[in-house]
Structures are given as C-alpha cells and as structure tokens.
C-alpha positions in Angstrom: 26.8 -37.8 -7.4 25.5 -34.4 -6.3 21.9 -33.3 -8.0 21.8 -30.1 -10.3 20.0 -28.7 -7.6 22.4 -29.4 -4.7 25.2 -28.6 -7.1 23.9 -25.4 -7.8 22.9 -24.3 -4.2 26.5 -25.3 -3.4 27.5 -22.7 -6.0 25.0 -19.9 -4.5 26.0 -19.7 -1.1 29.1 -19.5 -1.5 28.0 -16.1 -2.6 25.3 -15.3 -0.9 27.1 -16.0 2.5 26.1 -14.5 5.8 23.8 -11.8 6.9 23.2 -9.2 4.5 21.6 -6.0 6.6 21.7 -3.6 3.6 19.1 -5.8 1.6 15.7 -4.8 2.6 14.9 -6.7 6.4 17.9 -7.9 6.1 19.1 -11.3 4.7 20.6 -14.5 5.6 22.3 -16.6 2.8 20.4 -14.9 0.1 17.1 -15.3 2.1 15.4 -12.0 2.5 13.1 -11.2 6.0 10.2 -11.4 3.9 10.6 -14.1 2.3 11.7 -16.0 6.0 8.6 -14.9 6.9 6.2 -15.9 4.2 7.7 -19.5 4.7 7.8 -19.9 8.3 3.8 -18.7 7.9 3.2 -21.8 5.2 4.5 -23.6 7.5 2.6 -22.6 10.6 5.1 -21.6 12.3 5.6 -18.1 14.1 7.8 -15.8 12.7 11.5 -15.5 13.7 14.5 -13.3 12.7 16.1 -14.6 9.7 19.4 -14.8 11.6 18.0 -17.9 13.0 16.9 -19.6 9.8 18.4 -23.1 9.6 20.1 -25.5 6.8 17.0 -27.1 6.0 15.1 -24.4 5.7 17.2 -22.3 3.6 17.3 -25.9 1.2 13.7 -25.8 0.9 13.1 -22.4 0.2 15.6 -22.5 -2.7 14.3 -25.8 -3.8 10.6 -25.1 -3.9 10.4 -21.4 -4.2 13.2 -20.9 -6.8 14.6 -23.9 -8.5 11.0 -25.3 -8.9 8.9 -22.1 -9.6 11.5 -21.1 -11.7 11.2 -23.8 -14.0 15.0 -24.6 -13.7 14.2 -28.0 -12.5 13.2 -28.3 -16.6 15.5 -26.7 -17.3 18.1 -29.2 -15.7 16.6 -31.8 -18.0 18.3 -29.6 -21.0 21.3 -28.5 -19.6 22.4 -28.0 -15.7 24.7 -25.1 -16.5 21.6 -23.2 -18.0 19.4 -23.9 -14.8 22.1 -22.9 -12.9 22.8 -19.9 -14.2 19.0 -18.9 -14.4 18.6 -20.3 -10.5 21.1 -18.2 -9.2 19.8 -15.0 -11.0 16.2 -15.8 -9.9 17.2 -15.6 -6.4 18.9 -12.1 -7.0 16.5 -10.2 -9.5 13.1 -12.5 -9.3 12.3 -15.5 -11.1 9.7 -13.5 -13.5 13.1 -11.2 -14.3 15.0 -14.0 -14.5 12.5 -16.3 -17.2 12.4 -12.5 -19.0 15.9 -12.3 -19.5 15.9 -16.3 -20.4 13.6 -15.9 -22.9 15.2 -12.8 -24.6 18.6 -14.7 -25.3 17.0 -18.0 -26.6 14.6 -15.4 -29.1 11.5 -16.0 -28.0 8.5 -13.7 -27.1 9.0 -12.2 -23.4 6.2 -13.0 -21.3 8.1 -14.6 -18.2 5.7 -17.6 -18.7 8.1 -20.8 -18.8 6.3 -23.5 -21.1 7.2 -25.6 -23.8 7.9 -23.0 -26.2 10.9 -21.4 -24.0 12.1 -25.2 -23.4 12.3 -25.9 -27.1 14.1 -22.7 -27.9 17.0 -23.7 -25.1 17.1 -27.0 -26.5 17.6 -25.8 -29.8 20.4 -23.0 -28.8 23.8 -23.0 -29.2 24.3 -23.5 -24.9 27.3 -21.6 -24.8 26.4 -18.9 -26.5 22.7 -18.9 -25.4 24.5 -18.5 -21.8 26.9 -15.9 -22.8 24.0 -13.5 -24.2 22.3 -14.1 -20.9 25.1 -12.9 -19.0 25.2 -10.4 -21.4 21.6 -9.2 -21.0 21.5 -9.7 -16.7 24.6 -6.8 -16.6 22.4 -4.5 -19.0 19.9 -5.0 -16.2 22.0 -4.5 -13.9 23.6 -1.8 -15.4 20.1 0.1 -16.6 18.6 -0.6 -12.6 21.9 1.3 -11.6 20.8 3.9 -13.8 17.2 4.2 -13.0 17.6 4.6 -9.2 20.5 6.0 -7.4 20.6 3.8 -4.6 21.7 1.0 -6.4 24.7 2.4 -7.7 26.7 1.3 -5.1 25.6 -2.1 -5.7 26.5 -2.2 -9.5 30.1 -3.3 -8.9 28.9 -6.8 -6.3 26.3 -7.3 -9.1 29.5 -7.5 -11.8 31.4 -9.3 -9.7 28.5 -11.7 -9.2 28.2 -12.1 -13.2 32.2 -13.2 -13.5 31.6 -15.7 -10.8 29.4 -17.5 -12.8 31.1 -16.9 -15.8 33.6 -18.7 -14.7 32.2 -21.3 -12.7 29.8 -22.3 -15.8 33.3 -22.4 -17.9 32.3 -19.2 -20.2 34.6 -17.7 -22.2 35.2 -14.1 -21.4 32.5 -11.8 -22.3 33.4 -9.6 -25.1 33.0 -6.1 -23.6 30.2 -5.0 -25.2 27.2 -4.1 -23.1 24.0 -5.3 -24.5 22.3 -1.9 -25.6 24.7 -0.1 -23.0 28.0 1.0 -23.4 32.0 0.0 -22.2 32.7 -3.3 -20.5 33.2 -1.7 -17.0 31.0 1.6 -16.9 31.3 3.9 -14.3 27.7 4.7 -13.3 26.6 8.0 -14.6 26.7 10.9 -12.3 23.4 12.1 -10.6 21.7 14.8 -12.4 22.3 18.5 -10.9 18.9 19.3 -8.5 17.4 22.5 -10.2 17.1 25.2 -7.9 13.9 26.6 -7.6 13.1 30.6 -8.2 13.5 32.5 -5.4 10.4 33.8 -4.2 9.9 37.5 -5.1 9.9 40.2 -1.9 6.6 42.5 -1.7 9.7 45.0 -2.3 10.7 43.0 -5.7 7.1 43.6 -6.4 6.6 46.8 -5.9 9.7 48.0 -7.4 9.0 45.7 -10.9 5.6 47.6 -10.9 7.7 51.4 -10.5 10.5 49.6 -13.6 13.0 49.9 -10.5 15.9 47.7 -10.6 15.6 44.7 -8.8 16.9 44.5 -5.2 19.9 42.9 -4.6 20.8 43.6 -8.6 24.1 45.5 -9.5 22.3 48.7 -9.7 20.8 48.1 -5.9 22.0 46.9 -2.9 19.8 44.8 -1.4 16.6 46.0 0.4 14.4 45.6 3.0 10.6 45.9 2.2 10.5 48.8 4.3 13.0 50.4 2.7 11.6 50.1 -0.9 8.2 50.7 0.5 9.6 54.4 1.5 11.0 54.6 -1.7 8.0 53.8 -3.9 5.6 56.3 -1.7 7.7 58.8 -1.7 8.0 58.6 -5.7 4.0 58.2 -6.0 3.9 61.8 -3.5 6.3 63.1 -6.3 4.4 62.4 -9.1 0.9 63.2 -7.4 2.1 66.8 -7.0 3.8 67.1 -10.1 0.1 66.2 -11.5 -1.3 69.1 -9.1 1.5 71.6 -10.7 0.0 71.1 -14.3 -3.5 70.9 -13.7 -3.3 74.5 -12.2 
C-alpha cells in the first residue's frame, strides 16, 4: 500500500510536470533552481541545472524539505487528505503560507508555528469542511497576490485550476462561489490602475508670460511659442511700459 507521502507526491507531479522557465531560475517538477541548488550544496555536491535533477532527488527534496518541515507528516497521522492538501500548497506558496492558511481554517491563532495546538484543532474539525475553507482561503490568496502585483495576473487562472484539482482529487464537494473576503467565484483580475501623467514642465516662455498674466503658450488664446518668440514679446511690452512711465513723469 502506497505511503501518504508517496501518494501524495504521486498527486503533485502530475501537476507540477516538466520544466517550468517562467518560475524564477526556472523549475523542474515543481523544484525551483534555488532550491536545486541549496540541496545539491547539503549534499556536497556541485551545482547543476535543474534540468538534470533526478527521481531521487526530487523524492527527497519533497520528503524532507516539505512534507516533513511542513509538519504534514503529523498531519498524516490525522487525516492524509489534510496533509495532502497542505503538502501540495507548501510546495506552491511556502510552507510558512501554507501552516498560515492551515491554521486560519481550523481557528486558531496564525503564527505558522505547527505544534500541538494546530494538531488538536484539525483533529477536532469537521475534515471536510476544515478542507473546503482551506481551499477557500488559498484562492483569496491567490486571488489578493493577483491583486497586489501585476505580474501574477497571468498566473491566477493555473493557480484556480490547481485548487479544482485538488478539489476533486481529495473528493470535495464543489466550492460554493464565494470568495473568502473577495468577491465572484471566477473573478476577472482587476484592471491595472491608469499611470498618472506627470506635469509638463513649464518653458522659460510659460514663465515669463504667467509673470506678464499672458495666456499660456500653446492655450486657445496662443499658438504655441518658442522662448524666443515670447522673450521678444515680453521686452518689447516692458520698452512699452518704461516709456509710457517717461511720458508721465515729464
């Protein structure tokens, strides 16, 4: 009989198959660069692409890095739908994110620390529904990431498709449509706010005409002007006024 663990690794790559270049250093079966890299290190062992990263490996680095850091090897002791579910989000979003959004559908205090207190409150749930509010609250997070940062818009609608694959695979009914502190079943992600533009920079000409209470070049009153041009126009106006001043003071 296959483990929880095998069972649910069985379950993850069949979506998290192949090389994923868009992820950041690219990824293999859900295994980022870094990641790749930090374990080949532990292991004393130089650095290679993670193109080349083998069965084993990509076993052990789920096993140890998220299955057992991410408590879900307690978790299997409960229920190995739960682990499951909270193992395969771990690998997307962080186990820390994961053990946050854990702990907010069993209704405990969120400190993404995984001790007796969490256990107890998934042993006490309702399993079903405990998993459906967890669903629930990992497509707000998906949802409000998508919202946060643009470049994860594209993303949002894998990410959803992700969520229904384990929906179904756990045996979930279907979610109810209502976004946990967001809105619609099947948002379309907001548009990107307008870029203000910035005030165009005033010409020595603007200035020197504001300072006259001329119209503004380039306004309906005035075509629009070269500095020169309003330059001309300002001294002879001052030559104007300077005689006009000589006229009366005679």
């Amino acid at each position: 009989m296959s483990t929880p663990f095998m069972a649910a690794l069985t379950f993850l790559l069949r979506i998290e198959a192949g090389y994923n270049p868009r992820d950041p250093g690219g990824s293999m079966r859900g295994v980022l660069q870094g990641t790749y890299d930090r374990f080949r290190e532990w292991r004393g062992q130089q650095r290679r692409d993670v193109r080349q990263i083998t069965d084993e490996e990509v076993s052990t680095i789920y096993a140890l890095w998220y299955w057992r850091d991410g408590q879900n090897d307690k978790l299997e002791t409960v229920d190995r739908r739960v682990a499951l579910v909270n193992f395969v989000t771990g690998v997307n979003i962080g186990i820390k994110n994961a053990a946050h959004i854990l702990q907010r559908s069993a209704g405990v205090r969120e400190d993404a620390v995984f001790g007796p207190v969490t256990l107890a409150a998934v042993r006490s749930a309702d399993r079903m529904r405990l998993m459906v509010q967890y669903l629930k609250h990992l497509r707000t997070y998906y949802w409000r990431l998508a919202q946060t940062d643009p470049r994860h818009r594209e993303s949002l609608h894998g990410w959803m498709a992700r969520i229904e694959s384990i929906r179904q695979h756990v045996g979930l009914p279907d979610l109810d449509g209502a976004w946990v502190g967001g809105p619609g079943s099947t948002p379309t992600p907001p548009p990107a706010a307008p870029e203000s533009k910035p005030e165009p920079q005033k010409t020595v000409g603007d200035k020197i005409a504001e300072m006259l209470g001329l119209p503004k070049s380039g306004s309906d009153l005035v075509p629009e002007l070269d500095t020169t041009t309003v330059a001309l126009v300002a001294g002879g106006a001052l030559l104007f006024f300077m005689l006009l001043l000589v006229v009366l003071l005679k």
